[in-house]
C-alpha positions in Angstrom: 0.0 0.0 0.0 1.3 3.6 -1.3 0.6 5.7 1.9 2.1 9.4 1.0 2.4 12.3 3.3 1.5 16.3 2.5 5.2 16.1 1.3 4.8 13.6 -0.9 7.0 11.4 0.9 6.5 7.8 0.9 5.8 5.4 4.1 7.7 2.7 4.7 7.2 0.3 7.6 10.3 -1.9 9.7 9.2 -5.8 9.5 8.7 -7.2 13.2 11.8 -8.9 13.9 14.3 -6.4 12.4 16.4 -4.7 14.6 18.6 -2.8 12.6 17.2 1.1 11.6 19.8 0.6 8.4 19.4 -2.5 7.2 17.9 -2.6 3.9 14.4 -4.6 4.8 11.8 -1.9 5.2 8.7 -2.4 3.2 5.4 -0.6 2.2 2.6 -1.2 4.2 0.8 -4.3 3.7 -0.9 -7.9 4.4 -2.3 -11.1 2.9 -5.9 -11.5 1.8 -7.7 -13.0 4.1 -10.8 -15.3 3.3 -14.0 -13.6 2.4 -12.5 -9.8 2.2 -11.3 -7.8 -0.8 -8.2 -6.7 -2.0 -9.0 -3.4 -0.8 -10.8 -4.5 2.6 -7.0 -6.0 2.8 -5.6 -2.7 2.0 -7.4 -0.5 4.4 -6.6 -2.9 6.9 -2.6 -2.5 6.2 -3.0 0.9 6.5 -4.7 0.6 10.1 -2.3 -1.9 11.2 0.8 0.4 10.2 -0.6 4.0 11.1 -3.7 3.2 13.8 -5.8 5.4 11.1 -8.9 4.1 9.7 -9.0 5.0 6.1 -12.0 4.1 3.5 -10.3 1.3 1.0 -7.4 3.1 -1.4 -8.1 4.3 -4.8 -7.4 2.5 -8.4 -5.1 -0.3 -8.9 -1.9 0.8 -9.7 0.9 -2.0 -9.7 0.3 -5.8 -10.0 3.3 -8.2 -9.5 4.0 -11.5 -9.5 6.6 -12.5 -6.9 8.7 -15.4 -6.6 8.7 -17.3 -3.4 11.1 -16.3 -1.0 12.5 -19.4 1.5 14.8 -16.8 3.3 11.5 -15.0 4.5 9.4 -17.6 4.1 7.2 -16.1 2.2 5.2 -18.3 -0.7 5.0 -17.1 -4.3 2.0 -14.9 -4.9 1.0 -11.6 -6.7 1.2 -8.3 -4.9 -1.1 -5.4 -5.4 -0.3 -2.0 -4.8 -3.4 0.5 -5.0 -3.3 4.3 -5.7 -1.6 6.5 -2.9 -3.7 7.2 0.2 -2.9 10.8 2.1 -1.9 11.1 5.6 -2.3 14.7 6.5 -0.5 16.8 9.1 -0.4 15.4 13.1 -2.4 12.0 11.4 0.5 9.9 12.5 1.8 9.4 16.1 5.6 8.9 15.7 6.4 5.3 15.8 10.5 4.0 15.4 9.1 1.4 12.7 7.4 3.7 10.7 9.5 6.3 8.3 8.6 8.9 5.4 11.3 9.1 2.9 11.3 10.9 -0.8 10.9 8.3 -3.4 14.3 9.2 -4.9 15.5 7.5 -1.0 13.4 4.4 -1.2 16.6 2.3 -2.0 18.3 3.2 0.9 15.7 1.8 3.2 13.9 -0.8 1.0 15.2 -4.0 -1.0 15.9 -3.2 -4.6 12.7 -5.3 -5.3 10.6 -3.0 -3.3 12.2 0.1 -4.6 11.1 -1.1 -8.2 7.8 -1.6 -7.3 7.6 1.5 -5.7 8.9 3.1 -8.8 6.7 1.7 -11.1 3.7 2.2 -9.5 4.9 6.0 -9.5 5.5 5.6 -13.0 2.6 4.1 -13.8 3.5 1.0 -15.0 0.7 -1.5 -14.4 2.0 -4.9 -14.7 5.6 -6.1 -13.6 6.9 -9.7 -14.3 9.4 -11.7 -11.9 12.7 -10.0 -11.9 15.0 -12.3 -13.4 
């Protein structure tokens, strides 16, 4: 999920588990479907989860990917969705050490280099990526 500030900086979150502020694993907002709710049901709830902000579902469908499975963080193979920016205004967020905003020229320094393209492409408006190869 694409959460954006008044700045037009971009949200990413810290993972559970990962310690270092540096380390290159910080990722959009975001969570599995669950049975019975919609892609965007799923996406409003990633934004409560990561913010504590209820927000009506996200706009259009901007991004879908297919990604690989991932063993290292166990994570299956599956397609991701990433919907239209949502808006966080001013005083919105309480400050929270696992949540960051950073200008989307930055995203590489916090995020893998597969999150950084999907974060570009989405802002690009490239619909569909395939696996990276």
């Amino acid at each position: 999920m694409l959460l954006r500030d008044t700045q037009d900086q971009i949200t990413l979150v810290r993972p559970a588990g990962t310690k270092d502020v540096l380390s290159r694993e910080w990722e959009l907002p975001g969570a599995t479907v669950r049975d019975g709710e919609t892609p965007h049901e799923t996406a409003s709830r990633a934004i409560h989860r990561a913010t504590g902000i209820r927000r009506d579902p996200p706009g259009a469908l901007l991004v879908t990917e297919w990604r690989r499975a991932d063993p290292l963080r166990a994570r299956p193979a599956g397609v991701s969705l990433l919907f239209e920016p949502a808006r966080l205004g001013l005083g919105e967020l309480t400050p929270d050490p696992n949540v960051q905003f950073v200008a989307p020229e930055d995203i590489g320094r916090l995020a893998t280099s597969l999150m950084e393209r999907r974060v570009r492409a989405a802002l690009a408006g490239q619909h569909f990526l395939p696996p990276p190869f």
